[in-house]
MIDO-509517 format. One line per field, with one value per atom (N, C-alpha, C, O): atom name; residue number from 1; z, y, x; residue in three letters. Coordinates in pm, whole numbers. Layout:
N
at c(CA,...)
i c(NUM,...)
pz c(Z,...)
py c(Y,...)
px c(X,...)
aa c(ALA,...)
This chain:
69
at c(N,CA,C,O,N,CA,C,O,N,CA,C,O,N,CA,C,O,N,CA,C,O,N,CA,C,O,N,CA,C,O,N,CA,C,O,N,CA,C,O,N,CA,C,O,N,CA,C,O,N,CA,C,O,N,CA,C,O,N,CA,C,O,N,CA,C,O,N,CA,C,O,N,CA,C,O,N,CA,C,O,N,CA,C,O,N,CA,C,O,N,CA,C,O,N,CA,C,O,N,CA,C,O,N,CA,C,O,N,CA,C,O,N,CA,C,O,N,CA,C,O,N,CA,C,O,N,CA,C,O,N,CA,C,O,N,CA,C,O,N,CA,C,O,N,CA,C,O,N,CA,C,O,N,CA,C,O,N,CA,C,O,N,CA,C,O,N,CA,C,O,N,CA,C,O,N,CA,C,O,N,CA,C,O,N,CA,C,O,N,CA,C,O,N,CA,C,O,N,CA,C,O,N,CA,C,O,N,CA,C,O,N,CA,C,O,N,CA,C,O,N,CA,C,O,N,CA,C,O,N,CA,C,O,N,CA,C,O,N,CA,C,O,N,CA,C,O,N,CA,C,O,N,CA,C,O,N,CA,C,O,N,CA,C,O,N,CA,C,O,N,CA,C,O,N,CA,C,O,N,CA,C,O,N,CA,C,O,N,CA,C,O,N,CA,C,O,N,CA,C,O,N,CA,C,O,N,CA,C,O)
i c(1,1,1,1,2,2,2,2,3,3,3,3,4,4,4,4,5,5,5,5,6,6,6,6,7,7,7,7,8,8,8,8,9,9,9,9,10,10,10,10,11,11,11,11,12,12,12,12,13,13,13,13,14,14,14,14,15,15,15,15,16,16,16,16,17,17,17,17,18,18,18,18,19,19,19,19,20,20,20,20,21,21,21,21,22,22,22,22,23,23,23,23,24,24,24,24,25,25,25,25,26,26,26,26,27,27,27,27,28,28,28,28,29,29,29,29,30,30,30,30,31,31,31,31,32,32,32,32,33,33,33,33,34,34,34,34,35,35,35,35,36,36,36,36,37,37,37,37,38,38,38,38,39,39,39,39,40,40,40,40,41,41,41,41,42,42,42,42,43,43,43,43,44,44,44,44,45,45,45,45,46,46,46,46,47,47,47,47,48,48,48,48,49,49,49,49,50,50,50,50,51,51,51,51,52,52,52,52,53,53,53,53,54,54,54,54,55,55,55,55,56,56,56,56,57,57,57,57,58,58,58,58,59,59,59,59,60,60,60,60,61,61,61,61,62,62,62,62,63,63,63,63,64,64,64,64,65,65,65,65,66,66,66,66,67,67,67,67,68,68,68,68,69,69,69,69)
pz c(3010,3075,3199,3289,3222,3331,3456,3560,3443,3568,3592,3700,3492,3534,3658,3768,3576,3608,3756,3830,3782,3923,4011,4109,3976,4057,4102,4171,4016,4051,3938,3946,3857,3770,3643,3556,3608,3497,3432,3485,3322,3182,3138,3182,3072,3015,2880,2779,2854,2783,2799,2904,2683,2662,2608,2508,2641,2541,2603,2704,2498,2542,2531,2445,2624,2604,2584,2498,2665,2630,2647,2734,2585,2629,2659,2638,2692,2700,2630,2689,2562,2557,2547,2484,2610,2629,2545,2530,2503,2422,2523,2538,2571,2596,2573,2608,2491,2441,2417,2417,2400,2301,2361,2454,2312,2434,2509,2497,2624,2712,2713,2671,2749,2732,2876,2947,2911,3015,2908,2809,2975,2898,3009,3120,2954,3020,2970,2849,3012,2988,3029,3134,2986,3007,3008,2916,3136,3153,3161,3151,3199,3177,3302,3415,3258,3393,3431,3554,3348,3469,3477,3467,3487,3577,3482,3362,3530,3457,3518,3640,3449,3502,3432,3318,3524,3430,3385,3469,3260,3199,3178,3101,3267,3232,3154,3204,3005,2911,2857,2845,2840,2785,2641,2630,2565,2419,2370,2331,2395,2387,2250,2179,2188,2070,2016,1909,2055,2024,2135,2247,2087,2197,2214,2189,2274,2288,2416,2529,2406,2508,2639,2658,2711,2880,2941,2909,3048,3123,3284,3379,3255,3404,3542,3650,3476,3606,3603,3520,3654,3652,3745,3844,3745,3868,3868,3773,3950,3967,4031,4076,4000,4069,4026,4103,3905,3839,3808,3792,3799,3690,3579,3527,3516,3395,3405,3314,3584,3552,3631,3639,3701,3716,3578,3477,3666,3535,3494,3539,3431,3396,3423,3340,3521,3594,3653,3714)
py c(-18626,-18593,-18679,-18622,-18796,-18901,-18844,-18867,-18749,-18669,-18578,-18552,-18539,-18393,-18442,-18390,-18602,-18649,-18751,-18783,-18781,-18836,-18684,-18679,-18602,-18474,-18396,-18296,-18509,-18405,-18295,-18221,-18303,-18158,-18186,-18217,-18181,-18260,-18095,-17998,-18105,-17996,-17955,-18028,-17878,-17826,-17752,-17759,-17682,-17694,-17718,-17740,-17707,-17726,-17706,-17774,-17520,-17449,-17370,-17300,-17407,-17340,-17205,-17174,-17120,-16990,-16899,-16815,-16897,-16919,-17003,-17086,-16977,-17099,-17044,-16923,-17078,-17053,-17182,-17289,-17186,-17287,-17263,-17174,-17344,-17386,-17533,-17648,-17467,-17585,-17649,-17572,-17781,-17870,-18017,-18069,-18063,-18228,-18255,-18371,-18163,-18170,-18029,-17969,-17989,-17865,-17886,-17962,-17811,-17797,-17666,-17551,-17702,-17623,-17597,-17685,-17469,-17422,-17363,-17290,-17427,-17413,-17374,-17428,-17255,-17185,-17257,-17268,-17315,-17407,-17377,-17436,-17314,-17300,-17391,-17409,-17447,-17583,-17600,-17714,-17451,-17408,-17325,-17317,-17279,-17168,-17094,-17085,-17005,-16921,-17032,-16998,-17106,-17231,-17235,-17235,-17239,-17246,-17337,-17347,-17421,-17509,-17459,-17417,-17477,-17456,-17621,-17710,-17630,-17757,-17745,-17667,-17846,-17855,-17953,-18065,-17948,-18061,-18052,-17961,-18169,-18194,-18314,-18429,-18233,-18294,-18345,-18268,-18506,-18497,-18488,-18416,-18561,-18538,-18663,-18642,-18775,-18926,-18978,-19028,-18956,-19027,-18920,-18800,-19032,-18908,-18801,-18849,-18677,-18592,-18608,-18624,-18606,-18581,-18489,-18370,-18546,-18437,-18441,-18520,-18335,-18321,-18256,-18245,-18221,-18141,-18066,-17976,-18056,-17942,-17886,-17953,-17776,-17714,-17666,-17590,-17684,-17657,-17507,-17447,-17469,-17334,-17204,-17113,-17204,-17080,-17033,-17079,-16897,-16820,-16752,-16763,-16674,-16609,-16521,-16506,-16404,-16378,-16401,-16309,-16521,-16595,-16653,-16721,-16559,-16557,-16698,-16777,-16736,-16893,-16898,-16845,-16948,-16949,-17092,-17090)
px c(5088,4963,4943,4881,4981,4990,5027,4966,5155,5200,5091,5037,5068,4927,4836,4815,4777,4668,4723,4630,4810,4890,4868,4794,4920,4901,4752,4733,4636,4529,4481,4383,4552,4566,4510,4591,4366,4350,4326,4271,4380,4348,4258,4169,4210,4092,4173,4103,4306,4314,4512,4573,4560,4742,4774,4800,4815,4884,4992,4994,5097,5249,5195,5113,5246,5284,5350,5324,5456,5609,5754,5777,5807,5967,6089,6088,6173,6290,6408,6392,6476,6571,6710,6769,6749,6917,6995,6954,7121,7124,7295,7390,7296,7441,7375,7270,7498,7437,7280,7238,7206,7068,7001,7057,6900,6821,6750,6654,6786,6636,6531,6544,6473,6312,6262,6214,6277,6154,6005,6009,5888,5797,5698,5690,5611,5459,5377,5394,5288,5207,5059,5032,4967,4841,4718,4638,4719,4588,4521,4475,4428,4266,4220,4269,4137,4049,4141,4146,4258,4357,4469,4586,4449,4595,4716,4691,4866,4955,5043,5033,5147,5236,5382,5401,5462,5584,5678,5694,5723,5765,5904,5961,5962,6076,6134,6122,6218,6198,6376,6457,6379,6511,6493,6448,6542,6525,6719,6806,6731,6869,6906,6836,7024,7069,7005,6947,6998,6953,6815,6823,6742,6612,6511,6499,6435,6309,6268,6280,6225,6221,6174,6053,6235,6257,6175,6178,6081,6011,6102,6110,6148,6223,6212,6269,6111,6043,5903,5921,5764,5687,5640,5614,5619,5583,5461,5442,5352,5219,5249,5347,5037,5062,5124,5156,5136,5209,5092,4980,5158,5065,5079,5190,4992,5102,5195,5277,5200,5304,5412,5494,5436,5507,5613,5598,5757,5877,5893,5809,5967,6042,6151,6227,6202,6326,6392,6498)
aa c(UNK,UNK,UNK,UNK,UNK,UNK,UNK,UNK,UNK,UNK,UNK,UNK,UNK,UNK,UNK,UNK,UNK,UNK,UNK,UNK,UNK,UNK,UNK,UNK,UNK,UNK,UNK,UNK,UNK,UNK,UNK,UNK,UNK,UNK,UNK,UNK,UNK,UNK,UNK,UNK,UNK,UNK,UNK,UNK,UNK,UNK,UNK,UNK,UNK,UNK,UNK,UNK,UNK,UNK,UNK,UNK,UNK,UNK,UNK,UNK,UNK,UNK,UNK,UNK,UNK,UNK,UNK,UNK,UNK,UNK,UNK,UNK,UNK,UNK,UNK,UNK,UNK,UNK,UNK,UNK,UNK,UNK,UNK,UNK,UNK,UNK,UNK,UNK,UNK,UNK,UNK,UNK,UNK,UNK,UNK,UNK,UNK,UNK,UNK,UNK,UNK,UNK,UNK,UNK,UNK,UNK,UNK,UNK,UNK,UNK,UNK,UNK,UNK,UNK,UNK,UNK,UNK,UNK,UNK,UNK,UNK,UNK,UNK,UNK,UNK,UNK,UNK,UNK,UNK,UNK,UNK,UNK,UNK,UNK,UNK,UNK,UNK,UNK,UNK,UNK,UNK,UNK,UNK,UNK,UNK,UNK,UNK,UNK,UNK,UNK,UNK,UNK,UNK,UNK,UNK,UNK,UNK,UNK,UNK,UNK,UNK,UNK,UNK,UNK,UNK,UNK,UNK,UNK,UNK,UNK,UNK,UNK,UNK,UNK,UNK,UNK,UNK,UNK,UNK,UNK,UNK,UNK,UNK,UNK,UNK,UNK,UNK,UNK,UNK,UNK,UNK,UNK,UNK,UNK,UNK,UNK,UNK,UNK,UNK,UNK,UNK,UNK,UNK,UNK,UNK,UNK,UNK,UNK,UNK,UNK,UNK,UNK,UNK,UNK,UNK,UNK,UNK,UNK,UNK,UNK,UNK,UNK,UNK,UNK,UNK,UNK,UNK,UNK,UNK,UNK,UNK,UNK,UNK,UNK,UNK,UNK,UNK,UNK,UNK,UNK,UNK,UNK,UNK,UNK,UNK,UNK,UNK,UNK,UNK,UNK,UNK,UNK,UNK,UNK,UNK,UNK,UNK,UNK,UNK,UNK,UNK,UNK,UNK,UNK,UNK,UNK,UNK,UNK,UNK,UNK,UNK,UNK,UNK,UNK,UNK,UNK)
């Protein structure tokens, strides 16, 4: 939430919507992310085999039908 809130982007609510995952040496996760009023972020997450999950990227400004790509 720290990145949200560095960006300006504070939540109202945080709910996945949909995902995508890929699996090499642990999975990653493209994630739809719904943050309130309409607003969507897309989450990019890497869950390795040993340690804890990786935020690798998000992208502001989506919407819902904005693909996951």
């Amino acid at each position: 939430m720290g990145r949200l809130y560095s960006m300006n982007l504070i939540p109202t609510d945080f709910r996945p919507i949909l995902y995508r995952s890929r699996v090499a040496a642990g999975t990653g996760y493209l994630v739809k992310i719904h943050i309130g009023f309409g607003r969507f972020i897309h989450a990019d997450l890497f869950d390795p085999l040993n340690g804890p999950v990786e935020i690798l990227d998000i992208e502001v400004g989506k919407t819902y039908y904005d693909p996951l790509e």
